[in-house]
C-alpha positions, 0 to 999 in steps of 0.5 A, a space after each residue: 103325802 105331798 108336801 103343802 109348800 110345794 107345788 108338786 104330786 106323785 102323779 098326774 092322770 090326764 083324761 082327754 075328751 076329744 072335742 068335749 065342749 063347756 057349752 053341754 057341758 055345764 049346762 047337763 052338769 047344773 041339771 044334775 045329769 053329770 053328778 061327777 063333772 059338777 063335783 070336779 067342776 066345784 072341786 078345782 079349776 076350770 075353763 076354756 081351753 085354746 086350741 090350735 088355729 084351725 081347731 084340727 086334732 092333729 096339731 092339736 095334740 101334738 101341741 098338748 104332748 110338747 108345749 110347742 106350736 106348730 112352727 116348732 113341732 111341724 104338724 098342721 094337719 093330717 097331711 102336709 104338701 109334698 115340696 115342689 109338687 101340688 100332691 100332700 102326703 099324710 104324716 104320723 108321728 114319726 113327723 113330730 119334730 118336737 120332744 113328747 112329754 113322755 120322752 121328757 119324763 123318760 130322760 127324768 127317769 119317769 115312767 108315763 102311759 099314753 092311750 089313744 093320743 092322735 100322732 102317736 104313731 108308729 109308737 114311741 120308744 119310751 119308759 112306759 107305754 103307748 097305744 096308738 091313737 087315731 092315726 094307727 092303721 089299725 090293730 093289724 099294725 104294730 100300734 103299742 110299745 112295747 109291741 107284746 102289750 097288743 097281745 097282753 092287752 088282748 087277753 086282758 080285755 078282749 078286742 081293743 078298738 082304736 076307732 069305732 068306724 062308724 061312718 060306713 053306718 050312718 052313711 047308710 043310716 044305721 045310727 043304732 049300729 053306729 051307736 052301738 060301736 061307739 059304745 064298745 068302744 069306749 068301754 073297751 077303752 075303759 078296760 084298758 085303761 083300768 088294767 094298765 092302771 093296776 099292772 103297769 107303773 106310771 107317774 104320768 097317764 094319758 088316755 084320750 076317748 074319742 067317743 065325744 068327737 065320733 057322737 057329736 060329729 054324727 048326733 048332733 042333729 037328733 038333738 037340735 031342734 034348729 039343726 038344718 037335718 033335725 029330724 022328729 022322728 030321729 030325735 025321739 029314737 036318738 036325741 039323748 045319744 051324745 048325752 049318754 056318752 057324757 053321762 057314761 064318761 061321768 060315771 067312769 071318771 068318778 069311779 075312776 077318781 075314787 081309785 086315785 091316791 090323795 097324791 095324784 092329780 087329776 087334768 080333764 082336756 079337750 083338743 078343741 071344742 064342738 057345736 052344731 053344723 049349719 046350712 052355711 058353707 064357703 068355697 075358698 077357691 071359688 073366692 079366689 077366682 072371683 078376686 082373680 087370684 085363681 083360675 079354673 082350667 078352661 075359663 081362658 079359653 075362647 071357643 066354646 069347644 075348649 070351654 066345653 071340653 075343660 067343663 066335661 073334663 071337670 064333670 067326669 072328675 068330679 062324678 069319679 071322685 063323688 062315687 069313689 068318696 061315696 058308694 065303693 066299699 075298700 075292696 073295690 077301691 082297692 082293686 081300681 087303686 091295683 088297676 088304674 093308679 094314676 086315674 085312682 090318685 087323681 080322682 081321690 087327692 088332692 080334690 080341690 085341685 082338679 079344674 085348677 089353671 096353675 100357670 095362671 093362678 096366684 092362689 089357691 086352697 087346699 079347702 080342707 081346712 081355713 087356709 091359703 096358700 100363694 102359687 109362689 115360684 120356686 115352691 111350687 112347681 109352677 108357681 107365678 109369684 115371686 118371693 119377696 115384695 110381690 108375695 107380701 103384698 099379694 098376702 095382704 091383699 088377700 087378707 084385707 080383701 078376705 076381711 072386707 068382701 066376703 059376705 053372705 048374699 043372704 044376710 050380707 054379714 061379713 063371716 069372717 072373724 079374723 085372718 092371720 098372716 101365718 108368721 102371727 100365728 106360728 114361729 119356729 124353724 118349721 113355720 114356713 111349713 104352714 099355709 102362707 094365710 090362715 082365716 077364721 071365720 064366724 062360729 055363730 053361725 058356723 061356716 064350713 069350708 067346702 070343695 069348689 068342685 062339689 058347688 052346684 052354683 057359682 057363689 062362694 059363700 053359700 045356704 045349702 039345701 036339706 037336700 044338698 047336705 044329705 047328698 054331700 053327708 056332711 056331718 051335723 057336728 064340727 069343730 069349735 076354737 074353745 075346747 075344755 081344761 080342768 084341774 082338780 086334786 092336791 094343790 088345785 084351788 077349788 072353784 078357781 076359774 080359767 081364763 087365757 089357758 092354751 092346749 101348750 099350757 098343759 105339758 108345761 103345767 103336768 112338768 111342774 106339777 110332777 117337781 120338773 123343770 119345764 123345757 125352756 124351749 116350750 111355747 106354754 106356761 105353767 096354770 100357776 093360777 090354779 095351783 094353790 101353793 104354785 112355788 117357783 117355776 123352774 127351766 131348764 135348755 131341752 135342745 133343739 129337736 128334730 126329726 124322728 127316727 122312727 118311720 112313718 107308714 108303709 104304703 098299705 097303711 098309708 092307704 088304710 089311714 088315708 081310709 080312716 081320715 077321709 071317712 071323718 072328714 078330714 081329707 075330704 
């Protein structure tokens, strides 16, 4: 049995809820529809978890699986720009630039199991085992370590699913079959997870279901009467879905939890939190323009020929990229990318560049994520500001600016809640990776960062019709800054709530809950509040990190993940 004194258990099981929100939650759990969460929830600590800055999974996870931020691991999203070049390029985990927890324990001679955890792979060469998480290319792949595992697993549980891919059938509007996926899925999960359990040692195990992100993504609607897409009749046939998945993963965890010894320690976590999608959408690169700081390819030209020319160019690409994004399956996309590799390249990434005038514009947005970058000479390749003084205050002109005049025409509220200069956010030696100015903006109501080229009118802050959320398939649920933490088992107060915890808290709490000394090089603290006897934390210098030697992906998988990520959203 553990020791009361000390802070230490035998082992550490880790339960991620891809985007589980309190806001469901804890509401379904006083009503008795989540027995098992109620009784954690009473049992131990527990509370709001700080994601990253945006809330976006892969630095999210990254940052859970080093207790770093993103200035020292290096993943800011699925994708990073290529130096010197307006083009990006999609990173994995070979890219993670900081130490795993696994590869901690591993040196401490602990073995740990991690399942679907996203930037993972190509998978890591630990003491235990990993199965890629969301940006595997797929099962065709080399995704587990060690690699014999895919087979054996195969035969244990039958067909392993990494993501359901779903969004080929509720861009069709096939929920049922959508649903259906999402379900077998997460009990293919489940076996997994049960037979690793009993067949494999481990003193830390990792298992992410993605299950509540996919269901909440694509749901949301049918369950929210004032969702701008609700639908009656949807409702009635669909509103409990995102429902049942919490109840199936209640159910699980408590069977689950009757199987755990008194000595191992139980952590539920989200990477970020969820809520519902509105009608409000924001087009930083139409902001940028109206400020000045950016001009669109055309606008400087005097005649009407030219200003046509550049206005039909900017059609003809923005239809190619609608019907590539939208209508074409993955074989013919695959053919036109065989036949017209430029045209296929340009048409598909980076979007939000197209119409962009770059000798004569300041700065711009991936619009992807809540981010700006300044056009800055000797970064990018024709670039118009200069480092130094003309940069700074160009950044806080833009962040001052951001602040004061973007409004809302139709309420005339300000929506943005708060911009960050990158280095207020970041530090490390990869922090110059970052975009150069990070925005949040209002979450009540949520605001979504769209593609400028997509805009049907000149505003950059826009109400979008039914109409035009349908066309666009912009999903109902997205992502929210506060996602979940609980702890609960040996020497986790009861009751205990959390406040001020970060996604890097949890490497650093699991360490000293299994008696290690945590990396002094860690960005997180260890929950001490939650412990009930915390003793001393201990540190020790881990070295400075740096890049993998495992390689990232071939070109086929590049294409496959590239698939993958746009068809959730995050690539556009």
């Amino acid at each position: 049995m553990t020791d009361t004194s000390s802070p230490a258990v035998r082992r550490v099981m880790v339960i991620g809820l891809d985007g589980a929100t309190w806001d469901l939650i804890i509401p379904w759990a006083q009503q008795g529809k989540l027995p098992h969460l109620a009784q954690l929830m009473a049992e131990g600590a527990h509370g709001p978890l700080a994601s990253t800055v945006p809330p976006i999974s892969a630095p999210a996870w990254t940052s859970f699986m080093t207790g770093v931020n993103p200035g020292k691991h290096g993943i800011y999203h699925f994708q990073e720009h290529i130096p010197n070049s307006y083009q990006a390029r999609l990173v994995s985990g070979a890219d993670v630039k900081a130490p795993t927890i696994w590869r901690i324990l591993s040196e401490a001679g602990k073995s740990s199991i991690s399942v679907n955890v996203a930037m993972t792979f190509p998978p890591e060469r630990i003491n235990g085992i990993v199965i890629a998480g969301v940006d595997a290319p797929g099962t065709g792949s080399q995704y587990t370590y060690p690699p014999e595992l895919a087979k054996e697993l195969e035969e244990a549980i039958g067909e392993y699913v990494i993501e359901p891919g779903i969004v080929e059938h509720t861009r069709r509007g096939r929920y049922d079959a959508a649903f259906q996926a999402i379900l077998f899925a997460l009990e293919q999960r489940c076996k997994a997870v049960e037979y690793l359990m009993s067949h494999k040692p481990w003193d830390l195990f990792v298992v992410n279901f993605r299950a509540t992100d996919n269901i909440q993504h694509h749901f949301w609607h049918f369950m929210d009467p004032t969702h701008p897409l609700y639908d009656p009749q949807g409702a009635d046939r669909y509103g409990d879905c995102i429902l049942q998945v919490y109840q199936r993963l209640d159910e699980w965890i408590g069977a689950l939890r009757r199987r755990l010894d008194a000595d191992t320690a139980l952590i539920l976590v989200s990477d970020h939190g969820a809520g519902p999608a509105t009608a409000k959408a924001v087009y930083f690169n139409r902001w940028l323009a109206q400020q000045g700081w950016l001009t669109f390819a055309g606008e400087r030209s005097r005649s009407l020929a030219g200003r046509l020319r550049a206005g039909l160019m900017g059609f003809l690409w923005k239809s190619i990229w609608h019907y590539l994004r939208k209508w074409l399956g993955k074989r013919t996309k695959d053919t036109l990318r065989r036949l017209f590799p430029t045209l296929y390249d340009r048409a598909r990434t980076p979007a939000s560049y197209f119409a962009i005038d770059w000798a004569h514009t300041q700065a711009y947005s991936d619009e992807f994520r809540e981010a700006i970058w300044i056009n800055l000479r000797g970064r990018e390749p024709q670039g118009t500001v200069s480092p130094g003084e003309e940069y700074e205050r160009l950044r806080r002109e833009i962040a001052r600016r951001l602040s004061e005049s973007l409004i809302d025409p139709e309420t005339g509220e300000h929506i943005v809640e708060r911009v960050y200069l990158r280095e207020e956010l970041y530090h490390g030696p990869y922090a110059e990776q970052a975009p150069d100015i990070f925005v949040q903006l209002r979450e009540q109501p949520y605001y979504r960062t769209r593609l400028s080229h997509t805009a049907r009118r000149p505003e950059p802050v826009q109400t979008l019709s039914r109409e035009e959320l349908l066309e666009d398939f912009l999903p109902p649920g997205l992502h929210r800054s506060e996602g979940i933490i609980l702890l609960a088992g040996p020497n986790i107060k009861a009751g205990v709530p959390l406040h001020n915890a970060s996604i890097m808290d949890a490497a650093p709490t699991i360490l000293h809950l299994l008696g290690l000394p945590v990396p002094s090089h860690m960005d997180g603290r260890v929950l001490v509040e939650a412990l009930e006897h915390p003793g001393e934390v201990q540190y020790r210098d881990w070295g400075a990190g740096g890049p993998s030697e495992r390689l990232g992906y071939s070109e086929e998988e590049e294409e496959l993940v590239r698939e993958k990520l746009a068809g959730l959203g995050y690539l556009g």
